[in-house]
C-alpha positions in Angstrom: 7.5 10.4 15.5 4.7 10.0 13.5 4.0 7.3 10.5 1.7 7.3 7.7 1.0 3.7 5.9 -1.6 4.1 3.1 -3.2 1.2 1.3 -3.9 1.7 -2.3 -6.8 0.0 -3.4 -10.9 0.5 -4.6 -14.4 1.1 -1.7 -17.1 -1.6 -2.5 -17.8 -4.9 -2.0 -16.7 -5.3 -5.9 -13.5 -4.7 -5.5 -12.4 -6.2 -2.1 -10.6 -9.3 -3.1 -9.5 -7.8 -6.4 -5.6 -7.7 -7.2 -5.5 -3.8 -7.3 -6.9 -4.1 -3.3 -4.2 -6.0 -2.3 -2.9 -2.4 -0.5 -6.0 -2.8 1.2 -5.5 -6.2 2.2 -1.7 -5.4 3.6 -3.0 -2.3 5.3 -5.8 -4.4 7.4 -2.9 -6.9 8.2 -0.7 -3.8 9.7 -4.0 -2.7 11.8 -4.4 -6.1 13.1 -0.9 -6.7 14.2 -1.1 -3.5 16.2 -4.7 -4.5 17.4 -6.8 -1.6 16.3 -9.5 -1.1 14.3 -10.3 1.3 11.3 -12.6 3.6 11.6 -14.4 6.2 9.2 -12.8 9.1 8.3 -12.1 12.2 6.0 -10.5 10.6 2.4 -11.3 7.0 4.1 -10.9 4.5 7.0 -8.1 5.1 9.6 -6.6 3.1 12.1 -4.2 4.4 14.7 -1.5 2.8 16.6 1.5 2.3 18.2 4.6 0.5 16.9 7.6 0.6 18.8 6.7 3.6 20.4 6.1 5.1 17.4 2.5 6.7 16.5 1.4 4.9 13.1 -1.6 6.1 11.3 -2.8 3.0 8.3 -4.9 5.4 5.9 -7.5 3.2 3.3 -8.6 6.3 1.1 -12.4 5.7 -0.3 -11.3 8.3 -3.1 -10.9 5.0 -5.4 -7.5 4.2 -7.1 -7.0 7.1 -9.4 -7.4 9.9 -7.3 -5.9 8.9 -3.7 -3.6 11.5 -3.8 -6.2 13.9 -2.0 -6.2 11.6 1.2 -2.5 11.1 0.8 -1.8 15.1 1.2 -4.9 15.4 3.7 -3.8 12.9 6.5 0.2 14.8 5.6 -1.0 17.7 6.6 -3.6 16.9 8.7 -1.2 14.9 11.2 2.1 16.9 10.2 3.9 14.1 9.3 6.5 14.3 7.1 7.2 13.1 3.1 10.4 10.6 4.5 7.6 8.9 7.0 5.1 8.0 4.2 4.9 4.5 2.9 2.4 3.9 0.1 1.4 0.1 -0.5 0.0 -1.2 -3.9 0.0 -3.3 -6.5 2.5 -3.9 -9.3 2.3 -6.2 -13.0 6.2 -5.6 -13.5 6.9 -8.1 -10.6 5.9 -11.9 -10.3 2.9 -12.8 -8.3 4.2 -11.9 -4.2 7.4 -10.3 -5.0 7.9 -7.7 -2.5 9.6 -4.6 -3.7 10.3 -1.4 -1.6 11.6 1.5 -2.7 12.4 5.1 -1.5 11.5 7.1 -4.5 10.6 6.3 -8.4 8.3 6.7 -11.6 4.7 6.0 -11.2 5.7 2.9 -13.8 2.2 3.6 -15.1 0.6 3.1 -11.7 -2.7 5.5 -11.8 -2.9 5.4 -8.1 1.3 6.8 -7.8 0.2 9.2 -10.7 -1.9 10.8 -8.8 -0.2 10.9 -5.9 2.8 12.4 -7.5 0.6 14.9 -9.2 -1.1 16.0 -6.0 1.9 16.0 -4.0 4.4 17.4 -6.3 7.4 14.7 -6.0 7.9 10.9 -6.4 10.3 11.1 -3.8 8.5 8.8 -1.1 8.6 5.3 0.1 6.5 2.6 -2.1 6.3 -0.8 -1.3 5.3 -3.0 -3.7 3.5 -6.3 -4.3 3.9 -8.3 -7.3 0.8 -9.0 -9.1 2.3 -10.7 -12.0 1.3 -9.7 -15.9 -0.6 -12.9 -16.6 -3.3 -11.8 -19.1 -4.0 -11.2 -22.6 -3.3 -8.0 -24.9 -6.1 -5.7 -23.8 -7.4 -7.4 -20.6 -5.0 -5.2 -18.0 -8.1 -3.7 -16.4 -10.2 -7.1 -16.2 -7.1 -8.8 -14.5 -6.2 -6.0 -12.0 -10.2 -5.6 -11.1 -10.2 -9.9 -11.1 -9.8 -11.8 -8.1 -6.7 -14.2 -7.4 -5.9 -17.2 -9.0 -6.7 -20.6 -6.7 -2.4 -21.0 -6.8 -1.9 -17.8 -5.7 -4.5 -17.6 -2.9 -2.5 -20.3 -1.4 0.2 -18.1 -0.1 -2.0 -15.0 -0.4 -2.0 -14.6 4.0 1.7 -15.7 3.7 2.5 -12.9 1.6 0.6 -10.4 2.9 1.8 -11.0 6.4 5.4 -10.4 5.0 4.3 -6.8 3.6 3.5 -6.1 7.3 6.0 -7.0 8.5 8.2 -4.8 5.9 5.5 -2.2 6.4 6.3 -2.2 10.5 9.8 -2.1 9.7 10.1 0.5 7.2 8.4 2.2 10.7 10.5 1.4 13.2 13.9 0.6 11.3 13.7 2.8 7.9 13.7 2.7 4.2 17.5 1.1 3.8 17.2 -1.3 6.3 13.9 -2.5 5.5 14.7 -2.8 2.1 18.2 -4.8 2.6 16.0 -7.6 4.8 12.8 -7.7 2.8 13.5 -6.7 -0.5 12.8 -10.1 -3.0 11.8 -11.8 -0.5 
């Protein structure tokens, strides 16, 4: 069986410890704990591995946010891995800072990066996981706080969290969307 784990997030040194990279971020963590290393490729950086006996492919498209829905369908097709075996990580201001949220279908909730994904693929019916970025900014400043970097509070359990979303990424691999989301969801 064959896995597809793709990290939402922007290319360039600007962006890298931004709050809309945290898919990024997760998606390195994933490719760490199965020891293996990305490496440049069509729509991106791709690392492959093994978890569980299961072939996992961790996709970091370079399309930028808005328009990852190109690499999403690419590496689909490209690797014939089914819709149900697709996990998209990234970003979410409707949930407090770290709040892990996995679901296995849904709106874009104003998400540009699940926009297009749902546009280029035709469905909102795949897995999403979700990390809580928090809302904390003023009327109009949405952009400057998803492109700003963390706060010094919440860098303090930055690794903590983001080990977690590994670990729920891993598990949505080897023990599927329900279960995963019963043990990690609000966590």
């Amino acid at each position: 069986m064959k896995y597809l784990i793709v990290g939402l997030g922007n290319k360039g040194a600007e962006y890298e410890n931004t709050r809309h990279n945290i898919g990024f971020k997760v998606a390195e963590k994933i490719a760490e704990s199965m020891d293996v290393s990305f490496n440049t490729a069509n729509f991106g950086w791709m690392a492959e591995g093994k978890h569980k006996g299961r072939k996992v492919f961790v996709l970091k498209p370079d399309t930028y946010m808005n328009l990852s829905g190109n690499a999403v369908r690419y590496w689909m097709q490209k690797e014939n891995i089914p819709l149900e075996n697709v996990l998209i990580v990234t970003d979410d201001l409707a949930l407090p800072f770290g709040t892990l949220r996995m679901k296995g279908k849904g709106s874009d909730a104003g998400h540009n990066g699940l926009k297009n994904i749902n546009e280029v693929l035709q469905t909102q019916n795949y897995a999403r996981l979700r990390f809580g970025i928090s809302a904390d900014f003023a009327a109009g400043r949405q952009v400057d706080y998803v492109l700003g970097t963390w706060s010094e509070e919440e860098a303090k359990t930055l690794s903590e969290r983001i080990e977690t979303f590994s670990k729920a990424s891993l598990s949505f691999v080897f023990a599927g969307i329900n279960n995963t989301m019963s043990a990690f969801n609000g966590k």
